[in-house]
C-alpha positions in Angstrom: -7.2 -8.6 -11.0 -6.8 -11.4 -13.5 -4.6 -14.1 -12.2 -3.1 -12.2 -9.2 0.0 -12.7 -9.7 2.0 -9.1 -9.7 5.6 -9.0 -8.7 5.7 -5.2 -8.4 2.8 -2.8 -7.2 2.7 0.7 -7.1 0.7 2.1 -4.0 0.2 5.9 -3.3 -2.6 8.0 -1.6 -4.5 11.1 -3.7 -5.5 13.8 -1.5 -8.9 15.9 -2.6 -11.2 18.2 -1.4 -15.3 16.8 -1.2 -18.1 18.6 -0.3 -19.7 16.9 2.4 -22.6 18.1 4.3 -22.3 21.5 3.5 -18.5 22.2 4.1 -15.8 20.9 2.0 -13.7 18.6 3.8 -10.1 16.4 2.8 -10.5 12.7 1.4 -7.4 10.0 0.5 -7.9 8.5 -2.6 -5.8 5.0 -1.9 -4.8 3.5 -5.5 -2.6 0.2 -6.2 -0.9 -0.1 -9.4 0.5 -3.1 -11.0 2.4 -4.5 -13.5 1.1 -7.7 -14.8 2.9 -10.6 -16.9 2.5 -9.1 -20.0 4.4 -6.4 -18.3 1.2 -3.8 -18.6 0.0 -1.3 -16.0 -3.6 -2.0 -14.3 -5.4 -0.3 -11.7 -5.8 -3.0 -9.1 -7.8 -1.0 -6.5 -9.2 2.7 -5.5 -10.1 3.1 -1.8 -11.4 6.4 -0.8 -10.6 6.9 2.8 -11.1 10.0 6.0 -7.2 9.5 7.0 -4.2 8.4 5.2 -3.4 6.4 8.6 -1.7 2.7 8.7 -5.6 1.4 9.6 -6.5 2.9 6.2 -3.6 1.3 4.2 -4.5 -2.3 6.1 -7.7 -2.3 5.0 -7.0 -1.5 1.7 -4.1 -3.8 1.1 -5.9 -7.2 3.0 -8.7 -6.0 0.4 -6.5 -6.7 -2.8 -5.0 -9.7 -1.3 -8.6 -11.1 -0.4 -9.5 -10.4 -4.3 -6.4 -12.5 -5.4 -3.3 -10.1 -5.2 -0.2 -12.6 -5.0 3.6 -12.9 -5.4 4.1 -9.5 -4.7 8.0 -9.3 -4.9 8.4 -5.2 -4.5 5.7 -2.7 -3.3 6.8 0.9 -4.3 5.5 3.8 -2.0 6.4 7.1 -1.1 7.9 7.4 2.7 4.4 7.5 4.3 4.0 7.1 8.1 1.7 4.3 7.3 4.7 2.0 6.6 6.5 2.6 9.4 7.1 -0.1 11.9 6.5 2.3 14.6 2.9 3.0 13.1 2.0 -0.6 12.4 4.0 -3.4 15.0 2.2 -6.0 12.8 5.0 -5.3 10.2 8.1 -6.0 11.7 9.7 -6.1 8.1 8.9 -3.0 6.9 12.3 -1.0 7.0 10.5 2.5 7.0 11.6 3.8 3.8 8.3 3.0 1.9 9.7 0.6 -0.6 10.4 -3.1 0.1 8.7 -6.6 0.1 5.5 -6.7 2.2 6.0 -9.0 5.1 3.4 -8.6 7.5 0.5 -10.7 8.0 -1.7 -9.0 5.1 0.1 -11.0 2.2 
């Protein structure tokens, strides 16, 4: 992340299948997109997680803030559960519908 400064990021979960000890098993591939002032896409981060739960996302979003991700104005997500206030109560300004400003603690 060059600067840090993103006014829109795109974040969405990959689900694939990993051979792990013997038997294949699920993994969430967590990936944030953003545009930057030039108005270019970049890959800002990959986080392969066990669960595509609201601890997962936390991690991986306090991550990209603690590498510089700032200004976010709009974060664009499919309705995941993850967003929902009922999942996280650290969020109180997430709406629920997976697209809005982030207002919890993490940024």
């Amino acid at each position: 992340m060059e600067g840090g400064l993103y006014a829109f990021v795109w974040v969405d979960a990959l689900t694939q299948k990993v051979r792990e000890g013997g038997r294949i098993v699920n993994v969430h591939v967590l990936v944030a997109t953003g545009v930057n002032a030039d108005g270019h896409r970049e890959i800002l981060g990959v986080e392969v997680t066990s669960a595509e739960d609201g601890a997962g996302w936390l991690t991986f979003l306090r991550g990209l803030v603690a590498h510089g991700l700032t200004c976010v104005q709009l974060v664009i997500s499919d309705a995941t559960p993850a967003w929902s206030r009922r999942s996280d109560p650290r969020c109180p300004g997430r709406a629920g519908n997976g697209a809005g400003p982030i207002t919890c603690a993490t940024c």
